[in-house]
N, C-alpha and C positions, 0 to 999 in steps of 0.2 A: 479287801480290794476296794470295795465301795468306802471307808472310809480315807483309805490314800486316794482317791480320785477327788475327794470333796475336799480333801485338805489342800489337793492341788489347787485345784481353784479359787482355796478361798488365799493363797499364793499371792495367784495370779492378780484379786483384785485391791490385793493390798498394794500391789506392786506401785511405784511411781508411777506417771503420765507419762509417754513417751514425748520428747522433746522435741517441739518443731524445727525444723529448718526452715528459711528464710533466705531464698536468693537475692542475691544486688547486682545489681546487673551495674557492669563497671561503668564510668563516666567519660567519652574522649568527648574533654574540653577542647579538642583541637579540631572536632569536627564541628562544634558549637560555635566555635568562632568562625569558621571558614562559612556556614553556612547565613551568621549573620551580618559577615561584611557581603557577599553575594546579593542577599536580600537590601541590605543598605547600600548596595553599588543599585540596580534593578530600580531601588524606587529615586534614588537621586537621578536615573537617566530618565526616569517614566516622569517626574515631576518637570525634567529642564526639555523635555519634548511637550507638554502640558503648557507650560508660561513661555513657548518660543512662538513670539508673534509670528514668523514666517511662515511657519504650518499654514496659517488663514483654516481657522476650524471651522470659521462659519461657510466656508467655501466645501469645506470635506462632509461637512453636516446637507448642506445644497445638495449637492452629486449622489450622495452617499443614496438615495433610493431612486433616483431619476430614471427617468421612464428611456431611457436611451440607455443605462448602466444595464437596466434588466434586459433590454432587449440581447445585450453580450452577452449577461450569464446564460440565455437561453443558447446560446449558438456555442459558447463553451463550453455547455454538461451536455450539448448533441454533440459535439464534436466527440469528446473525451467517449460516452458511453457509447460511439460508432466504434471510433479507432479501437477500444478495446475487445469490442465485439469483435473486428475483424481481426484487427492483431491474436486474439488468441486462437480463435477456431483457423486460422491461416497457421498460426505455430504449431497449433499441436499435428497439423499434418505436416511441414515442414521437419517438425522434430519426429515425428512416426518414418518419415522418409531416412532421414539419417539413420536412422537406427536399422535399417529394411540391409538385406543382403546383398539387393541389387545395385551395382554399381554406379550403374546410369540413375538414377532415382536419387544415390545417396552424393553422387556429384553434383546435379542441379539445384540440392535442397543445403549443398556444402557451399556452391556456386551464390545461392538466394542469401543467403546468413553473410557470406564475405563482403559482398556488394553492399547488402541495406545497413548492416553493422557496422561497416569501413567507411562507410563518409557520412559527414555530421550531419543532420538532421533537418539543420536551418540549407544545406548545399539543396536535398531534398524538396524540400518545401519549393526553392526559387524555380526547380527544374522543372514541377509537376506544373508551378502554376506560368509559366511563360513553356511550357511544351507546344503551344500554339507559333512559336517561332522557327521549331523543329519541323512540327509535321504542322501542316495548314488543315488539311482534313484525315480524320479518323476513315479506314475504309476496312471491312471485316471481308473477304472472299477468300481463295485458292491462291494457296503464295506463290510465286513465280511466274502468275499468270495475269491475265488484263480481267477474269473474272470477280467480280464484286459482289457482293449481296448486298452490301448496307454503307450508306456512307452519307458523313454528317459532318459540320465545322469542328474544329477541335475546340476552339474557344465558346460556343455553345454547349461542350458537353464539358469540358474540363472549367468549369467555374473556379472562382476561388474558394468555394466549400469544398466541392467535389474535389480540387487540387489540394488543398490542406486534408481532407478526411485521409485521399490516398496516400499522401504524404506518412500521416503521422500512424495510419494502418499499417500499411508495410515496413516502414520503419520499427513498429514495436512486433511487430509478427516474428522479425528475424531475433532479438531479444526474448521472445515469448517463448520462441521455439526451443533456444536454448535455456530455459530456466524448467518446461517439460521435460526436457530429455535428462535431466538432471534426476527432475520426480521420477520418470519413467524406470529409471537405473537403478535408483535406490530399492526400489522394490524387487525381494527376492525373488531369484530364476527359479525358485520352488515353486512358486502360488502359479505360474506359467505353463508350467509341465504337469501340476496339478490339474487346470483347469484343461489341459488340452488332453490328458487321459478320462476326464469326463465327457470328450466328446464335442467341448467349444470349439465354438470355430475363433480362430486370432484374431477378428475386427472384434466379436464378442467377446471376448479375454481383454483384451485390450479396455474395450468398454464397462465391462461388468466388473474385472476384478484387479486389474492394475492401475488403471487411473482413479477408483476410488481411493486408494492406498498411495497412491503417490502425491494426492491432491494436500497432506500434510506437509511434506516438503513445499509444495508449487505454490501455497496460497499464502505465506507471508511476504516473498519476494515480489506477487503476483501483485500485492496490494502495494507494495511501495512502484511497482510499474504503475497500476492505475494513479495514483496522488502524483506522479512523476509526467504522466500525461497531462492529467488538469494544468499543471504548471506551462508544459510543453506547448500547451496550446498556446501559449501567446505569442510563439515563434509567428505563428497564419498571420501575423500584422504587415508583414510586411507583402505581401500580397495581397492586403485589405478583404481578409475574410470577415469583416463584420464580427468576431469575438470580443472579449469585455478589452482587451488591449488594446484591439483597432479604437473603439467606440473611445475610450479614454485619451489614443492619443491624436485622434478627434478633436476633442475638445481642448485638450491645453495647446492645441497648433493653433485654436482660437483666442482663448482668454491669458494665451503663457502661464498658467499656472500649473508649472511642471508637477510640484513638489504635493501639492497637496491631491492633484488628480491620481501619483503617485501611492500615495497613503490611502485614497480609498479605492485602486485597486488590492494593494496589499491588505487591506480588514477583508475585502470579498473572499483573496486566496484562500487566506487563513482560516474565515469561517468552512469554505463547501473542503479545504483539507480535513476540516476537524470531521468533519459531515461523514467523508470519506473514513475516517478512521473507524467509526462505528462499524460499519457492517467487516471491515475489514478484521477486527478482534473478533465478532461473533463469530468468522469461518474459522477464526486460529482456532478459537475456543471447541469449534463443533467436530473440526477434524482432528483435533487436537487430544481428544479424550482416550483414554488407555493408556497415555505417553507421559514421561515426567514432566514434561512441558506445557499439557492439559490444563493445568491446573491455574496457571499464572496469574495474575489479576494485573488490575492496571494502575500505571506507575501514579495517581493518585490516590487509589485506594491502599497501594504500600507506604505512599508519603502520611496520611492517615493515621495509619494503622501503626506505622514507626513512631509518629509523635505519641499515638495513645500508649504505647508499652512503655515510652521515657515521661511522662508526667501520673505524679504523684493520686492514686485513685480510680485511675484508668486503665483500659488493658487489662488483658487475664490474670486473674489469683495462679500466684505461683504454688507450684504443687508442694506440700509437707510431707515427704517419706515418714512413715512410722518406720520405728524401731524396737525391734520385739526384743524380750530379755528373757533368758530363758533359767 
């Protein structure tokens, strides 16, 4: 026995190598081309925006940090991080109402969404900030009666921040409301009935074990609302909230230079959106974990990563099955 066992072996090391394989990974020249006329359309537009005297760069270079520019972005990342503040904590009890049994409850909060949802945004803005043509004073007492407790000018209280905050708050509350109740629904009526044979109360269920769970749904849509606000705000110009749009169009209603005060609003947008992008991937990222969608990376780390597997050197060693021969 013990000499068939060693003759096996010594078989075995006589045997050939086993032969590697070597993947190739196929070639679409058609995407090779498509992607370097793209790159060659991008920098012939980026070079004839570069050599177009009109721009006036040394005017975009001026503006571009001036002490009047910052003073908008200040009033535009308060604006944005208000409204979103109240926009959501307003939606998610708007959307806990709609979902509520009670009639009356789910009418008013059906009522709230129709109304803020159903007329555009900029109609909004105009009404909040000229409501001083409606009502002349604010008065807070017992309806139907001549008793008051509290009463003050409307146009004192209703500024044009305080009318753009309102504005663009209740406006994103009633879209807030429905991108919760969406999260809210996705979540199975198990973990519900779970937590209320343990004895939770439903504010606390709601709190503790369905809104964490539903916050993977809420929080990508949630983030293109917030970059959707930033933007939004520069509707407030026309009721000269002081935002980076008023302060801009400010200035070229002095020097007429539309185009280039233009240009360096858009470099602002663009950067505080990129700004915005960050924390908004870390929450995909954080809520995101356990799910096939956890994992993703981002769309330059795949551009990256696709060029390192197609150039020659780079990129993971492709694997070599052995092959046993018996």
């Amino acid at each position: 026995m013990a000499a068939a066992s060693t003759s096996a072996e010594t078989a075995r090391s006589d045997a050939p190598a086993p032969q590697e394989l070597v993947a190739v990974p196929v070639r679409y020249w058609g995407r090779w081309i498509a992607a370097v006329a793209a790159v060659a359309a991008l920098a012939g537009l980026v070079g004839s925006l570069a050599r177009n005297p009109n721009l006036h760069w040394n005017i975009v270079g001026h503006y571009l940090f001036a002490g009047l520019i910052f003073d908008g972005l200040g009033t535009t990342l308060w604006l944005t991080a208000a409204a979103m503040a109240l926009g959501l904590e307003l939606g998610t009890l708007v959307a806990v109402l709609r979902l509520s049994a009670n009639p009356v409850l789910y009418g008013l909060a059906t009522l709230f969404v129709w109304v803020f949802r159903g007329t555009p945004l900029l109609v909004q803005i105009l009404f909040w900030g000229y409501a001083g043509a409606l009502y002349k004073h604010i008065m807070i007492g017992i309806p139907f009666t001549h008793v008051t407790f509290l009463q003050a000018d409307t146009n004192s209280v209703l500024t044009p921040t305080v009318a753009a905050l309102l504005a663009l708050g209740l406006n994103e509350a009633a879209y807030a409301s429905e991108i919760v109740r969406a999260g809210i629904q996705s979540v199975d009526e198990g973990q519900t009935e779970a937590a209320h044979s343990l004895g939770m109360r439903p504010a606390l269920t709601m709190r503790r074990i369905v809104l964490p769970q539903a916050m993977r749904v809420i929080v990508p849509p949630m983030g293109n609302e917030a970059i959707n606000m930033l933007k939004m705000t520069a509707l407030v110009s026309v009721i000269s909230a002081h935002d980076l749009m008023s302060n801009i169009q400010d200035v070229y209603a002095q020097n007429y230079q539309v185009i280039p005060m233009i240009v360096v609003a858009s470099c602002w947008y663009l950067i505080l959106v990129t700004l915005l992008g960050v924390p908004q991937s870390w929450l995909e990222r954080r809520y995101g974990r356990g799910s096939g969608r956890g994992g993703h990376s981002s769309p330059l780390r795949r551009l990256v990563a696709g060029t390192a597997l197609r150039l020659p050197g780079l990129g993971a060693r492709p694997t070599h099955p052995t092959v046993q021969k018996g």
